[in-house]
C-alpha positions as CSV (number, residue, x, y, z in Angstrom):
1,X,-22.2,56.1,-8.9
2,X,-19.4,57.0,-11.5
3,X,-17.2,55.0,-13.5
4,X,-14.3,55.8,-15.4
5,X,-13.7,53.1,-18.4
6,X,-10.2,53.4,-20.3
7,X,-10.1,50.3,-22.6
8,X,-8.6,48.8,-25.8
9,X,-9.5,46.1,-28.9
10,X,-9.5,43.0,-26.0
11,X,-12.0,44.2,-24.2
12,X,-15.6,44.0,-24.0
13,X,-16.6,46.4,-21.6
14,X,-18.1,49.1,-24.1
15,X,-20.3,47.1,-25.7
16,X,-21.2,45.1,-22.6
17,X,-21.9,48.7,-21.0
18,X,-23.6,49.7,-24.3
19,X,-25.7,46.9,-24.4
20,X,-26.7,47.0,-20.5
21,X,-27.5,50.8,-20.9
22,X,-30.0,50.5,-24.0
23,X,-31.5,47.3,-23.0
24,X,-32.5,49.5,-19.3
25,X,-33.6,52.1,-21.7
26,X,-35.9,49.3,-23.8
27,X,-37.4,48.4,-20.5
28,X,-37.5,52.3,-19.2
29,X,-37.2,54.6,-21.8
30,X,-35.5,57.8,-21.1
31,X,-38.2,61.3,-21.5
32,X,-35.3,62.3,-23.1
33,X,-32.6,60.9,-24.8
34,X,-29.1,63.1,-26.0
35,X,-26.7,61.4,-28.4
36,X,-24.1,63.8,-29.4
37,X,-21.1,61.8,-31.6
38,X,-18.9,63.4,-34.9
39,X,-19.0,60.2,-36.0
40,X,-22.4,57.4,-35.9
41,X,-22.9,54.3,-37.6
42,X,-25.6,51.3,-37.5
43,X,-23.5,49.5,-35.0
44,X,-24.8,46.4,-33.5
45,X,-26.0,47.2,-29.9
46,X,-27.7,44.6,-28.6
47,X,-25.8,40.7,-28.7
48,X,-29.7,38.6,-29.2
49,X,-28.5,35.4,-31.4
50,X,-29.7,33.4,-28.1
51,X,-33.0,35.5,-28.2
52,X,-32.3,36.2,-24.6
53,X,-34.2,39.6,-25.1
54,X,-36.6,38.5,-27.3
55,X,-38.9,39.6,-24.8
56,X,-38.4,43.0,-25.3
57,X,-39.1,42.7,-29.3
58,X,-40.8,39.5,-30.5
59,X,-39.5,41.3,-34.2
60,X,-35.6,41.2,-32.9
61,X,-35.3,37.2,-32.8
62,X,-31.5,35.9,-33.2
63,X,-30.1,38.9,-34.4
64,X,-28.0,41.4,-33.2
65,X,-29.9,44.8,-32.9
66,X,-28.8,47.6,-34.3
67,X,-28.3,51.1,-32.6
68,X,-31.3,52.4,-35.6
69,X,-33.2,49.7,-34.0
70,X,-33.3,51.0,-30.2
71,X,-33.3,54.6,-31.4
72,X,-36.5,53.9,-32.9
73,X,-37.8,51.7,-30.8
74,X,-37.5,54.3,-27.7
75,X,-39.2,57.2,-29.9
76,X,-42.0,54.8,-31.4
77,X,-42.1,54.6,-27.5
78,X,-42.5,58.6,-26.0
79,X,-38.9,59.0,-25.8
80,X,-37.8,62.5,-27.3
81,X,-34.9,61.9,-29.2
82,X,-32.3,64.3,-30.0
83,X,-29.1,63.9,-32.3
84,X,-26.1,66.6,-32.6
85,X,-23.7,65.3,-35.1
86,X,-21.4,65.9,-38.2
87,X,-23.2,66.1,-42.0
88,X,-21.5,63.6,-43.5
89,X,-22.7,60.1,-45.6
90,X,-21.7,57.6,-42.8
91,X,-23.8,59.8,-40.2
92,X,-26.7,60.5,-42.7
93,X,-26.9,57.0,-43.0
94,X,-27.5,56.0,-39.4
95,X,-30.3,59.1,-39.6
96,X,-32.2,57.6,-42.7
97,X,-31.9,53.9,-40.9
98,X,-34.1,55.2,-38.0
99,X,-36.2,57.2,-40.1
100,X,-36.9,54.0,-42.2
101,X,-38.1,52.7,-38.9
102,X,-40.6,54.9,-37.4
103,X,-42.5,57.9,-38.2
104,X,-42.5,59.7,-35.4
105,X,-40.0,63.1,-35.4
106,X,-36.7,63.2,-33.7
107,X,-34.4,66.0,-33.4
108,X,-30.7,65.9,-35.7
109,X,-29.1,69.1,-35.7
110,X,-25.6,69.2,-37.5
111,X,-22.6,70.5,-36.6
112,X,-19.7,70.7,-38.7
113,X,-17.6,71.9,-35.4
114,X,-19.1,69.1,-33.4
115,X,-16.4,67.2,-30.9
116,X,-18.1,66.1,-27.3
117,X,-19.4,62.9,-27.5
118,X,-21.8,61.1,-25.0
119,X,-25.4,59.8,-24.1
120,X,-27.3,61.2,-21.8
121,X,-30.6,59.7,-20.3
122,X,-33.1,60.3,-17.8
123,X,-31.1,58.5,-15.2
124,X,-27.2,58.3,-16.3
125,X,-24.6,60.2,-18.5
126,X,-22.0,58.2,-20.4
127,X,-19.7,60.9,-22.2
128,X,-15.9,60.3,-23.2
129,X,-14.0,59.8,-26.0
130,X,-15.3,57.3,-28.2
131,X,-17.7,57.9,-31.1
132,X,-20.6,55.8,-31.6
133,X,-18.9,53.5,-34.5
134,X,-17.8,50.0,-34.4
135,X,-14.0,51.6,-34.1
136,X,-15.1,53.0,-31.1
137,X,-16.3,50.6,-29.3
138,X,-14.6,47.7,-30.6
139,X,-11.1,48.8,-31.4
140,X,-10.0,52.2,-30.5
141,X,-8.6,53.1,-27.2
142,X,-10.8,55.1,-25.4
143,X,-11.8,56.6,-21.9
144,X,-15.8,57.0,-21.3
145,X,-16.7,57.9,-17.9
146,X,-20.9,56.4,-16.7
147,X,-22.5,58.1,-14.1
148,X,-25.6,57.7,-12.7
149,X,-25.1,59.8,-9.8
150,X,-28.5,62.7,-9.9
151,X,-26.9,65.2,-9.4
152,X,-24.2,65.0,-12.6
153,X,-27.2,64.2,-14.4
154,X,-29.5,66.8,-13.8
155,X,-26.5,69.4,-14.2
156,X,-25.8,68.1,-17.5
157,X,-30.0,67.9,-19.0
158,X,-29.6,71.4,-17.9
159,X,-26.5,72.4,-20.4
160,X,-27.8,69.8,-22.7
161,X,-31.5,71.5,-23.0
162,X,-30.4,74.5,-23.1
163,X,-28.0,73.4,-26.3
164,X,-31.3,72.8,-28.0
165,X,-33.0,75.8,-26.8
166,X,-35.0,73.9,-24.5
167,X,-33.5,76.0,-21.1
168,X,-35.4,73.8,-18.9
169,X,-35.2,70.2,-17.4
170,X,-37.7,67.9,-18.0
């Protein structure tokens, strides 16, 4: 049920997790869906040149889909979204690429003290290290630890609701 990940520039396994993770979510989408990250850019997500996922977005054909495109995918699709991150251009920049892509309302809060990092969805918790940037998945050496196990997972919606003033679990 949990996973500890401690890689480096060779490997693949972030994105590969990544991509596994939002492509479930594409198929499922989360009620609710937590990204907390200082740092966020439009990184690619989702590895389509083959259009081996075509079937999840006729629109996506051979191309590699970018994080704004899943984000708002999900909330064009019920998912609440929520964003805690840093106000800077690099992160306002991954903000205005979703807003550019739906019209629904998500959640961004800023926080200029902001270090935790993860993604937390109705079924797993992926929290570590690594910031949501192409260093951080492609070249940095970081440790992320998945879990899926329920009970991690309900005990972190509850801290992560209450964060937003939610104090309940959905």
């Amino acid at each position: 049920m949990t996973r500890y990940i401690y890689t480096n520039a060779v490997s693949r396994e972030i994105p590969d997790l990544l991509q596994s993770l939002l492509t479930a979510e594409l198929i499922r989408p989360s009620r609710q869906l937590f990204l907390a990250s200082p740092w966020i850019s439009d990184i690619p997500v989702i590895r389509n040149r083959s259009n081996e996922f075509l079937v999840l977005e006729p629109q996506w054909a051979r191309k590699d889909i970018n994080f704004s495109d899943v984000i708002a995918y999900l909330i064009d699709h019920g998912t609440n979204f929520y964003l805690e991150t840093r106000k800077i251009d690099l992160n306002e920049d991954f903000v205005k690429a979703i807003q550019s892509k739906t019209s629904k309302f998500f959640d961004v809060r800023y926080n200029a003290i902001l270090h935790r990092k993860g993604l937390l969805g109705d079924n797993y918790y992926l929290s570590g290290s690594m910031n949501f940037t192409y260093n951080g998945i492609s070249t940095l050496d970081e440790f992320l630890q998945y879990t899926a196990d329920s009970n991690e997972v309900a005990e972190n919606r509850i801290v992560w609701n209450r964060g937003w003033g939610e104090g309940k679990v959905e």
